[in-house]
Phi, psi and omega in degrees: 000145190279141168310140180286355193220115140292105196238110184253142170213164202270343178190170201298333201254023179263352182281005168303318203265331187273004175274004173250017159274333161294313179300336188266341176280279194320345188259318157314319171113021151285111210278137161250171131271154176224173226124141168275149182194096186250153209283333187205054149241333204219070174261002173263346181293329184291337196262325166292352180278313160303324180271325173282335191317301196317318195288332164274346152134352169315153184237321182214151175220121173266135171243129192255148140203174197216169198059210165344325192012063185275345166334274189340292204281315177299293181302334176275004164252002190262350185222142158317314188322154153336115152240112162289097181294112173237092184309142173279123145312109190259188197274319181295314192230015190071021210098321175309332166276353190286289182348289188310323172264019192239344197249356206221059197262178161226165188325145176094340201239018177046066212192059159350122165221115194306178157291167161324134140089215194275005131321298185264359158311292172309315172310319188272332258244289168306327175292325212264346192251349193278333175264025235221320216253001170298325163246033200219074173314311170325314178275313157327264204331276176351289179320301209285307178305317175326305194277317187296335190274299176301349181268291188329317182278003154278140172282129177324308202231163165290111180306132205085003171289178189239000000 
């Protein structure tokens, strides 16, 4: 069976930031698929990925790109599915510009869009197990012992305060 998360990025050197939306769907216990798929080196493979995710058994496609980040918005016009956006820090502009294109979609065209990096990597990774966890009480549990281990793990006071 095809993994319920597709997790995409436009060339090899987006996985520093999209491997920690696999780490974190791997700590959930969720199977992703990861693969490249760039909107515009590689466009017929991206137009065939999108256009088949459903059938193949995807449920969500978290997509990483950086620059130009025309992934997120090319694929979310190519699939019904959830598309979840993660802008890449890029060298030039920090991320900002991925933002600004992963985010300025128009209307009819969709595109959840995370933070910059490895922040909105992990977010959409939860987000992406949150709609997941709408039909799945077993993963709902999960999700829930996840956020609670993290509210825990903050501290009253500061270390070494007196």
């Amino acid at each position: 069976m095809t993994a319920p998360i597709a997790i995409i990025m436009g060339s090899q050197s987006d996985w520093e930031t999209m491997r920690h939306a696999a780490e974190t769907l791997a700590a959930l216990g969720v199977a992703c698929e990861t693969r490249i798929v760039s909107a515009h080196r590689t466009p017929d493979r991206l137009y065939a990925f999108a256009k088949g995710a459903k059938a193949a058994g995807h449920k969500v496609i978290i997509a990483g790109a950086g620059g130009a980040a025309h992934l997120p918005g090319m694929t979310a016009a190519l699939t019904e599915l959830p598309v979840f956006g993660v802008p890449v820090e890029s060298k030039a502009l920090s991320g900002v510009d991925s933002l600004y294109s992963i985010v300025q979609m128009p209307a009819g065209i969709p595109v959840g869009t995370l933070a910059i990096g490895k922040p909105g990597a992990i977010n959409a990774a939860l987000l992406a197990a949150s709609v997941l966890a709408l039909n799945d009480p077993a993963l709902s549990s999960r999700l829930a012992a996840w956020r609670k281990q993290q509210t825990d793990a903050v501290k009253d006071h500061p270390e070494g305060a007196a």
